[in-house]
N, CA, C and O atoms as a GROMACS GRO file, in nm:
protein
  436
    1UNK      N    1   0.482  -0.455  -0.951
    1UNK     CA    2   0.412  -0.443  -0.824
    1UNK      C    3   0.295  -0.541  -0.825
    1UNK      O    4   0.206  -0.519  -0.907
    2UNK      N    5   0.282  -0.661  -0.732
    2UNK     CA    6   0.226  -0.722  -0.671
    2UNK      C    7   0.015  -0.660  -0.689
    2UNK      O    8   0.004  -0.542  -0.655
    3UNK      N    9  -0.089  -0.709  -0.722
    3UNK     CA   10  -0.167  -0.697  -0.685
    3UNK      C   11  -0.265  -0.810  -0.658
    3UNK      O   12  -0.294  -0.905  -0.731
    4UNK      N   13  -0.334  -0.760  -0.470
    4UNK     CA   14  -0.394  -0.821  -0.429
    4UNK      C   15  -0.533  -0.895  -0.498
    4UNK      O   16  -0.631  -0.833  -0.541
    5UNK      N   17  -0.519  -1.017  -0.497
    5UNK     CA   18  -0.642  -1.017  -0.571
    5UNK      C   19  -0.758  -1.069  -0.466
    5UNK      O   20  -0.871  -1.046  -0.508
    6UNK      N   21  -0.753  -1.133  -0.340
    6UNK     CA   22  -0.851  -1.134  -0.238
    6UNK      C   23  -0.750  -1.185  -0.110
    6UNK      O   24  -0.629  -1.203  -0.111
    7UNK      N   25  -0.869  -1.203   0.020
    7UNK     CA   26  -0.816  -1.143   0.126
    7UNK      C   27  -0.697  -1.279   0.154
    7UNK      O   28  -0.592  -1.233   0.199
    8UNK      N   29  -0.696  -1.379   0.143
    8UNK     CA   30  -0.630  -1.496   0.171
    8UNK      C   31  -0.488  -1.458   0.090
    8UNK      O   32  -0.391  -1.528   0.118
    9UNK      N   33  -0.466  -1.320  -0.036
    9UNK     CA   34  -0.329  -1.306  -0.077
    9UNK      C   35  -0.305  -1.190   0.046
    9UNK      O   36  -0.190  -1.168   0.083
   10UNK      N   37  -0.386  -1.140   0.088
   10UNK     CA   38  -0.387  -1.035   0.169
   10UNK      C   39  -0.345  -1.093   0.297
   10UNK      O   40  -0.285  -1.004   0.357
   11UNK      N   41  -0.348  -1.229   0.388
   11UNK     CA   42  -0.314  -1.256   0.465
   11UNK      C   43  -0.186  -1.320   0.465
   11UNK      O   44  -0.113  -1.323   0.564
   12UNK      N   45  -0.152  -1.383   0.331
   12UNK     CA   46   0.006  -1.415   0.309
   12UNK      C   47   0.094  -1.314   0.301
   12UNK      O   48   0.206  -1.327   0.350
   13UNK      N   49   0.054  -1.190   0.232
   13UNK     CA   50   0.146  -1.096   0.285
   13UNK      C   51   0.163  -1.081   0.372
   13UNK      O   52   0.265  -1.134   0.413
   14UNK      N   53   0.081  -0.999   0.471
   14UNK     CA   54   0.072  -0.973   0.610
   14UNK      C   55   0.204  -1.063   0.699
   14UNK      O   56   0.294  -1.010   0.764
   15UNK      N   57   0.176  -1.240   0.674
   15UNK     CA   58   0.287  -1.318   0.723
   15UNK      C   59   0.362  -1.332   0.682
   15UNK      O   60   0.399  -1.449   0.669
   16UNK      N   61   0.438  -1.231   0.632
   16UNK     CA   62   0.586  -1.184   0.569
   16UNK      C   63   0.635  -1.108   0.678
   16UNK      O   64   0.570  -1.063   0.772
   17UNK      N   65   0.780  -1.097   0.651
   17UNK     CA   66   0.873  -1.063   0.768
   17UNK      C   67   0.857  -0.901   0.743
   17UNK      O   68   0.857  -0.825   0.840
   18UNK      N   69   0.842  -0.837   0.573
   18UNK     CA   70   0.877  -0.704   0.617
   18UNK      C   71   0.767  -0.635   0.619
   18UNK      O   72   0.661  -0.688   0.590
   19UNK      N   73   0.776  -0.501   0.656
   19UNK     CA   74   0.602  -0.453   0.643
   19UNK      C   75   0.586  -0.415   0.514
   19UNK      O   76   0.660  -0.408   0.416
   20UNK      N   77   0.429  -0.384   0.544
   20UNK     CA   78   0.336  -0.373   0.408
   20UNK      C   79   0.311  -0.188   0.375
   20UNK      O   80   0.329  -0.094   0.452
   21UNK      N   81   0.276  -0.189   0.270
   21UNK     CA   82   0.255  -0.085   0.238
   21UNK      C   83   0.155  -0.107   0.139
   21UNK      O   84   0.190  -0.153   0.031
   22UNK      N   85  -0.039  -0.063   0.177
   22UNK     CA   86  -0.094  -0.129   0.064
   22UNK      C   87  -0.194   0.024   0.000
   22UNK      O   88  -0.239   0.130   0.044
   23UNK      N   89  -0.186  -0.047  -0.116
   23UNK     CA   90  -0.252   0.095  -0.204
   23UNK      C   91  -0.391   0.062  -0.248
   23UNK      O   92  -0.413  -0.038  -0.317
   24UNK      N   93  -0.468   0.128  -0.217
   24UNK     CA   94  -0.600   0.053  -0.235
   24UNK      C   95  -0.666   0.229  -0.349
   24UNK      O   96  -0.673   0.349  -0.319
   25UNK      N   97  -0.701   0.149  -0.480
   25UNK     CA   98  -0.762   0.197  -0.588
   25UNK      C   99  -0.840   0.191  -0.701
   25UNK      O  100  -0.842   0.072  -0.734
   26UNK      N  101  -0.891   0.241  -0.759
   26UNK     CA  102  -0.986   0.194  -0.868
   26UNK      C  103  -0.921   0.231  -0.991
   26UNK      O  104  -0.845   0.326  -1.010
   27UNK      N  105  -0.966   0.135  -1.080
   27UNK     CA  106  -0.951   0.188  -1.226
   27UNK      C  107  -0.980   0.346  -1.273
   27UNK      O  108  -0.907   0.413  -1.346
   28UNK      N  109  -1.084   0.380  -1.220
   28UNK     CA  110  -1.184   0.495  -1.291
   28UNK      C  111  -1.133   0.591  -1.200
   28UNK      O  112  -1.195   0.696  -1.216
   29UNK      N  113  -1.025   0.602  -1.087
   29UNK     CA  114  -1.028   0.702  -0.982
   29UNK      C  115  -0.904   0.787  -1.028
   29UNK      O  116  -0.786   0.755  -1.024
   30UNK      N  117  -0.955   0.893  -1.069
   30UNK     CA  118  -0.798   1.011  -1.139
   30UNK      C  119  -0.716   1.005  -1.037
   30UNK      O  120  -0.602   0.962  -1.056
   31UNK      N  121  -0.749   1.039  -0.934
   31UNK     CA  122  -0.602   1.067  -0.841
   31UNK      C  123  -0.514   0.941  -0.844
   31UNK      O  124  -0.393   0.941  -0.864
   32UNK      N  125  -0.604   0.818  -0.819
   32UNK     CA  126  -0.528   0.677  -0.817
   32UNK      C  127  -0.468   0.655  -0.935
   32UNK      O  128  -0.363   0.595  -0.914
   33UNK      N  129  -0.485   0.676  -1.053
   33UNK     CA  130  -0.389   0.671  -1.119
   33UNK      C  131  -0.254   0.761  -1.161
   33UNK      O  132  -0.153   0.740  -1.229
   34UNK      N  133  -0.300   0.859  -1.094
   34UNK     CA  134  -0.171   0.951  -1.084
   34UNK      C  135  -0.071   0.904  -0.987
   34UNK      O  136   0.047   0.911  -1.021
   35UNK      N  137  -0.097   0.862  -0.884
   35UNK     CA  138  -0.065   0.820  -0.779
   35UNK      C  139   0.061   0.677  -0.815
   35UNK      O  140   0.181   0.671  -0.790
   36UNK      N  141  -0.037   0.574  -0.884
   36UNK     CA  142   0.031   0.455  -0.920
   36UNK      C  143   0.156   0.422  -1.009
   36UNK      O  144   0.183   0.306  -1.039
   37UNK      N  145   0.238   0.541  -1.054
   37UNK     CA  146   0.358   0.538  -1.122
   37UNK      C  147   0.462   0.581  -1.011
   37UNK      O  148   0.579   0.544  -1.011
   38UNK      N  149   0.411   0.653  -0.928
   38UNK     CA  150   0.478   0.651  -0.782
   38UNK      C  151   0.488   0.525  -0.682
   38UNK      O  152   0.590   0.477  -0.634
   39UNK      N  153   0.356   0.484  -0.663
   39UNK     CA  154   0.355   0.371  -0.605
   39UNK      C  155   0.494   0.297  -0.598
   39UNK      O  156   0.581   0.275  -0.514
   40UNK      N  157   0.457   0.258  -0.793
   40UNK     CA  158   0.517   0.144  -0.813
   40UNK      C  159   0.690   0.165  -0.837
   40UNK      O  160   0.772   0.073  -0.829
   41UNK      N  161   0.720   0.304  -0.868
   41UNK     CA  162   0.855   0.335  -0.838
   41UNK      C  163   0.899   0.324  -0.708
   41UNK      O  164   1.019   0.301  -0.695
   42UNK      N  165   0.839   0.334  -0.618
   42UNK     CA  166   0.882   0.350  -0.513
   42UNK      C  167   0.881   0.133  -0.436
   42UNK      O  168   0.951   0.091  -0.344
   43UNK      N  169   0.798   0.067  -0.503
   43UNK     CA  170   0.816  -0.093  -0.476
   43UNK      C  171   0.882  -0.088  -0.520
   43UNK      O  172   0.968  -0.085  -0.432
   44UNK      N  173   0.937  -0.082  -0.620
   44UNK     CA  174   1.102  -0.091  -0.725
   44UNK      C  175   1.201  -0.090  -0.591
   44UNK      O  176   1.268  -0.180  -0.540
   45UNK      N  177   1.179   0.065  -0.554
   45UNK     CA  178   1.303   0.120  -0.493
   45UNK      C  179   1.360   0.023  -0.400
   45UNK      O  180   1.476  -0.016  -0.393
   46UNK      N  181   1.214  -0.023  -0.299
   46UNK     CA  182   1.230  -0.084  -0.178
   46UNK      C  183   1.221  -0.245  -0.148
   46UNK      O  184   1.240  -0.304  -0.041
   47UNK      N  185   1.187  -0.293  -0.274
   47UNK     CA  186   1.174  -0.436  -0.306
   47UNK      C  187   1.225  -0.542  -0.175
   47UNK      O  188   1.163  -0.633  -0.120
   48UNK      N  189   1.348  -0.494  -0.152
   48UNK     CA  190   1.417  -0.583  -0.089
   48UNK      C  191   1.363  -0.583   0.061
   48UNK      O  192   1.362  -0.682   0.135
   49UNK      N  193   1.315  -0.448   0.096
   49UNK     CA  194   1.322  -0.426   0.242
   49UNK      C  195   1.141  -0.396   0.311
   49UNK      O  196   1.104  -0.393   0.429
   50UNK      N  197   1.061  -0.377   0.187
   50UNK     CA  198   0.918  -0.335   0.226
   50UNK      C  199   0.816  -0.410   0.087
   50UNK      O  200   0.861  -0.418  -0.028
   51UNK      N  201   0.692  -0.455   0.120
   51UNK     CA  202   0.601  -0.489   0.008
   51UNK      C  203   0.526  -0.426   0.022
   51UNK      O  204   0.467  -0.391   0.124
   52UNK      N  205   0.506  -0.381  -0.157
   52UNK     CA  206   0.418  -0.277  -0.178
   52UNK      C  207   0.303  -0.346  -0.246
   52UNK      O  208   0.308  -0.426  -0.340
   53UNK      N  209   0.221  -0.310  -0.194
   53UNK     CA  210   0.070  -0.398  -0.310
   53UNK      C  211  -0.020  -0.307  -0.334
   53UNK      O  212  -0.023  -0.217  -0.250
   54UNK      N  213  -0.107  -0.297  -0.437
   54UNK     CA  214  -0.213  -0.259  -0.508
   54UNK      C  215  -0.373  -0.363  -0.457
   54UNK      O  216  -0.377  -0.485  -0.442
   55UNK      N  217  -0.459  -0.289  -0.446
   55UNK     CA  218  -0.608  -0.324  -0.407
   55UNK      C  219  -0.655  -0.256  -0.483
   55UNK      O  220  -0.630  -0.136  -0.495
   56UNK      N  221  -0.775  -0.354  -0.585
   56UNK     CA  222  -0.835  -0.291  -0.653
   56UNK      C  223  -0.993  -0.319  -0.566
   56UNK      O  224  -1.043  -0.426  -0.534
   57UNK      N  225  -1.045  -0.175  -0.546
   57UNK     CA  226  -1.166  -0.176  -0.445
   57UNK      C  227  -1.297  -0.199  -0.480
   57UNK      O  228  -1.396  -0.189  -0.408
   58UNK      N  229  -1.290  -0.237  -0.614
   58UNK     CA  230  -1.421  -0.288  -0.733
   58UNK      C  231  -1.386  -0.450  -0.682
   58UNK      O  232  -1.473  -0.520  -0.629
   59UNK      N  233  -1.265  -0.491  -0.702
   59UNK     CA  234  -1.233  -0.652  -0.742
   59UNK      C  235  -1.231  -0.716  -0.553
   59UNK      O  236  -1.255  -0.830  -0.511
   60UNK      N  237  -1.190  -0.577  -0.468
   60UNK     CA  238  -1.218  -0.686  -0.356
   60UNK      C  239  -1.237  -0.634  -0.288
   60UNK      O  240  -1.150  -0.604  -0.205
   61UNK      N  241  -1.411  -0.575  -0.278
   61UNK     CA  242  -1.513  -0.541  -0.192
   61UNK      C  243  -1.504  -0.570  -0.043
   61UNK      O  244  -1.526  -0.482   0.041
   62UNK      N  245  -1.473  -0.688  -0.013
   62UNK     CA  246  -1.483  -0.752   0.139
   62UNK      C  247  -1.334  -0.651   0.224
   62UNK      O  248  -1.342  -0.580   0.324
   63UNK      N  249  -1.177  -0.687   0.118
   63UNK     CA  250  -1.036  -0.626   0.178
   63UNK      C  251  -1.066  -0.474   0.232
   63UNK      O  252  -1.029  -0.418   0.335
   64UNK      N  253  -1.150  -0.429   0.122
   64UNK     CA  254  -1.218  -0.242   0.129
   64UNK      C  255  -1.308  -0.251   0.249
   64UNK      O  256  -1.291  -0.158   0.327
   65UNK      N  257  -1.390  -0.331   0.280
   65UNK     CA  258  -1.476  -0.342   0.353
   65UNK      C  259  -1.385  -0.328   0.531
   65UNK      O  260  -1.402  -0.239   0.614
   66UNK      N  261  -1.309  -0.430   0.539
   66UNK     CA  262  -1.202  -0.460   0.644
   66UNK      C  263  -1.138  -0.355   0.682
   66UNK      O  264  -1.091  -0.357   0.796
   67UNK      N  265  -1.119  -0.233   0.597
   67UNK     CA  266  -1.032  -0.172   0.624
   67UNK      C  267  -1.102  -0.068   0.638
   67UNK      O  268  -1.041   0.033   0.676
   68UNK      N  269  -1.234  -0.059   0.614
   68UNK     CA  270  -1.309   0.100   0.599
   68UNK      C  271  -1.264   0.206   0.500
   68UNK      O  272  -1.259   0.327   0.521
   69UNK      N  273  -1.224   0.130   0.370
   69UNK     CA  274  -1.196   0.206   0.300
   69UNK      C  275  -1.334   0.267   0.214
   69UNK      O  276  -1.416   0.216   0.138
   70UNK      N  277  -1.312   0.411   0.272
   70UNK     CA  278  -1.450   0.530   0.212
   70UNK      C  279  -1.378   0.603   0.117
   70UNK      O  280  -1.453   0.657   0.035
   71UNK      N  281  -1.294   0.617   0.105
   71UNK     CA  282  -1.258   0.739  -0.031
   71UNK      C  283  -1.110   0.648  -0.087
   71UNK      O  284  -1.049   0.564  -0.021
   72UNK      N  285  -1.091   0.677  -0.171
   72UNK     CA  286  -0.952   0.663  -0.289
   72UNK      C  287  -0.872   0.775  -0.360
   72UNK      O  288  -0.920   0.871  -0.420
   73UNK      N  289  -0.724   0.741  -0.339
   73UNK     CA  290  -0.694   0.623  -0.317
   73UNK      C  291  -0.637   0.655  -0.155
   73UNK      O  292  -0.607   0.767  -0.112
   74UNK      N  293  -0.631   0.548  -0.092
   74UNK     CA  294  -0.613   0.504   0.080
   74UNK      C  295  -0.476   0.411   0.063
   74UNK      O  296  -0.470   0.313  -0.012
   75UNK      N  297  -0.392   0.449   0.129
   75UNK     CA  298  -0.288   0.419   0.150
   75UNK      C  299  -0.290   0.334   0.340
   75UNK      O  300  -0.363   0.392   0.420
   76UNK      N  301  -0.209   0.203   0.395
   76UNK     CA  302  -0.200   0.198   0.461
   76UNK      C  303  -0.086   0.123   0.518
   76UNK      O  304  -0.090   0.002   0.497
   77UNK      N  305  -0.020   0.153   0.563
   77UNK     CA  306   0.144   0.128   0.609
   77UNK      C  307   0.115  -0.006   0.737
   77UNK      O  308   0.101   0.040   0.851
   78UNK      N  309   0.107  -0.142   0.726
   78UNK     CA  310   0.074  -0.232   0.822
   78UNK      C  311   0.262  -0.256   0.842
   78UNK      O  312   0.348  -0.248   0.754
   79UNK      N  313   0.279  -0.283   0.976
   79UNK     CA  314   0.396  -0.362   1.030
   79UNK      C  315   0.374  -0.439   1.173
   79UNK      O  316   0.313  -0.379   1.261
   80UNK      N  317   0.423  -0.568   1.197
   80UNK     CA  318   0.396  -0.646   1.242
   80UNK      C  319   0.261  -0.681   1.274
   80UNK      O  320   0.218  -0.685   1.389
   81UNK      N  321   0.174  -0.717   1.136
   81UNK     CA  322   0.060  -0.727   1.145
   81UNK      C  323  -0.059  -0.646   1.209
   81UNK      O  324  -0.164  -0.696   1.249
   82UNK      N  325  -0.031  -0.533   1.211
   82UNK     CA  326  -0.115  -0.438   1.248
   82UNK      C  327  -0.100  -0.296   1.113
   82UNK      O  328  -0.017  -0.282   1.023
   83UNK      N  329  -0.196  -0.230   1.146
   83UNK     CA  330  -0.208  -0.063   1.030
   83UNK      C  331  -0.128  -0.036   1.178
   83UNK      O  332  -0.142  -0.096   1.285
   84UNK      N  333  -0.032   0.085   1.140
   84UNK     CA  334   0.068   0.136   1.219
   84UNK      C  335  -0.008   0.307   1.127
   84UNK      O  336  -0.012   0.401   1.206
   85UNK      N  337  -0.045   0.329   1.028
   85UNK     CA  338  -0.068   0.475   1.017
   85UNK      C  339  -0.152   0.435   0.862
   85UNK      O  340  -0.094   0.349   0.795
   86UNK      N  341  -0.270   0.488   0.809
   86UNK     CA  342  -0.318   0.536   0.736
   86UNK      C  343  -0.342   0.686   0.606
   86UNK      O  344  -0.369   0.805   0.624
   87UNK      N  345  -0.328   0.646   0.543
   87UNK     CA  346  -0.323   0.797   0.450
   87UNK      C  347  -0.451   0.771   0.332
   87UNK      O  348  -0.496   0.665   0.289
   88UNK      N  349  -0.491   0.923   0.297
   88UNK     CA  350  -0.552   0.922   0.206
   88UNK      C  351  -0.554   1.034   0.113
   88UNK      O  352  -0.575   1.146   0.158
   89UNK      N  353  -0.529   1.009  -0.053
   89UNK     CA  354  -0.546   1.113  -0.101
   89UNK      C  355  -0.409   1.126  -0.191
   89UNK      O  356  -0.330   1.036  -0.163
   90UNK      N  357  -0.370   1.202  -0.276
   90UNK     CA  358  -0.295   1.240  -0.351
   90UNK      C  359  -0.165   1.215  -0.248
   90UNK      O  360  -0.192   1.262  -0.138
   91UNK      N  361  -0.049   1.162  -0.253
   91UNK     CA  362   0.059   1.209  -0.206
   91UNK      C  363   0.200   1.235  -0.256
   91UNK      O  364   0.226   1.142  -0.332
   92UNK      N  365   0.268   1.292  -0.250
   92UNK     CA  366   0.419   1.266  -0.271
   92UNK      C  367   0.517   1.194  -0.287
   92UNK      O  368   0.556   1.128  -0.190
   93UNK      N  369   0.586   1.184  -0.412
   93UNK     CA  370   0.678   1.031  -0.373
   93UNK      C  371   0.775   1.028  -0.252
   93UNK      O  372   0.840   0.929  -0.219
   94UNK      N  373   0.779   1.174  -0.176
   94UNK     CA  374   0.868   1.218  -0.101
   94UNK      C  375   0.839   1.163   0.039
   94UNK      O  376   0.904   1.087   0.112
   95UNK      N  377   0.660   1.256   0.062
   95UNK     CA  378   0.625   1.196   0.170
   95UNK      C  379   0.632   1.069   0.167
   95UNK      O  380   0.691   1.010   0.258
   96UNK      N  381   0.554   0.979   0.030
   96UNK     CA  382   0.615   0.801   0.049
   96UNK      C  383   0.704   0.726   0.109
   96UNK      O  384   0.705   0.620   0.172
   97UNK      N  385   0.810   0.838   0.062
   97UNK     CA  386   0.937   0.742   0.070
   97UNK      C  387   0.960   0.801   0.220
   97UNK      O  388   0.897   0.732   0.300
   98UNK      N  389   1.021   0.892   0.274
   98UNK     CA  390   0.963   0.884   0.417
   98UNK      C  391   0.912   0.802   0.529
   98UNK      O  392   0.978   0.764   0.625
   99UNK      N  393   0.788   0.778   0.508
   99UNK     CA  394   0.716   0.697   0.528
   99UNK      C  395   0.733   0.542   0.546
   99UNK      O  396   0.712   0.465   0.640
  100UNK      N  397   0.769   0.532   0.445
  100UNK     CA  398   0.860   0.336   0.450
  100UNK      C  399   0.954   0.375   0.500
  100UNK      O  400   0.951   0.330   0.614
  101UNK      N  401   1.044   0.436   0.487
  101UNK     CA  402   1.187   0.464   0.592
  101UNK      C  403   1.118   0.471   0.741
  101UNK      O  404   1.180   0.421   0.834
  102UNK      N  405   1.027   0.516   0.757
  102UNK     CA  406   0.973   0.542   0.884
  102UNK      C  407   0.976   0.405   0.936
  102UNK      O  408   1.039   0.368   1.036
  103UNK      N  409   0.915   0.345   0.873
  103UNK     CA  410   0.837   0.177   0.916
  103UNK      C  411   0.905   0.078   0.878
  103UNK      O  412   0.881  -0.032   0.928
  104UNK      N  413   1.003   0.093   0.783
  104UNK     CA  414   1.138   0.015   0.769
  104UNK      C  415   1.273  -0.010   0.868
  104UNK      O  416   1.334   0.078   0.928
  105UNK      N  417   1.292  -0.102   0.868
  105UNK     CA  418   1.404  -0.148   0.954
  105UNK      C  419   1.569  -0.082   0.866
  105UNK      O  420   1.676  -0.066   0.926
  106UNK      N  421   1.544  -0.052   0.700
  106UNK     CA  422   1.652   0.002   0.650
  106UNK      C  423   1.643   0.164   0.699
  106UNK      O  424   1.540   0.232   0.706
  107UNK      N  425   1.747   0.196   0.722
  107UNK     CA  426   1.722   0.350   0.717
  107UNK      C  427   1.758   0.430   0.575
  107UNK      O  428   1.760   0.376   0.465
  108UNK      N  429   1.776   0.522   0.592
  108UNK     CA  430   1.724   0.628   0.497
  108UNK      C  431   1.871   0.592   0.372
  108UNK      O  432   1.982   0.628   0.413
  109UNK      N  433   1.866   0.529   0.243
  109UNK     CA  434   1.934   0.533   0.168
  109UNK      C  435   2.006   0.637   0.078
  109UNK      O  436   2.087   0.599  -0.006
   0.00000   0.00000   0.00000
């Protein structure tokens, strides 16, 4: 899994054809790392059809800033260059996966 390292990788994604799915977290944040073995199973899953990226909110203050990210970890589902829905907080690989099916052009595998 892909991580952002400032906003100019953040805008080459964006001008990618499929949508984004970005995970914004800290080293030191328990839930975010519980979180990130899901994440990144779930970019595995969807590789072909959705990009999944990692934000680390220490390393890029300004991307956190842009997005109003106040708590971790913040999840945000962008498609055709816009946030289409926001999340925050512990979630499910279930609700995840959901979720990109939602905002994916593949349907439900």
């Amino acid at each position: 899994m892909r991580e952002i390292q400032n906003v100019n990788d953040f805008n080459e994604i964006v001008k990618g054809n499929k949508p984004v799915l970005l995970d914004f977290y800290a080293d030191w944040c328990g839930p975010c790392q519980t979180l990130l073995p899901i994440v990144e199973k779930l970019a595995n899953k969807h590789e072909s059809d959705f990009t999944i990226v990692k934000v680390n909110v220490d390393k890029n203050p300004e991307l956190s800033q842009k997005f109003q990210v106040r708590s971790i970890p913040a999840l945000f589902f962008i498609k055709d260059g816009e946030v289409k829905e926001s999340l925050n907080g512990l979630r499910t690989e279930k609700e995840l996966d959901d979720k990109i099916h939602q905002y994916s052009s593949v349907k439900a595998h």
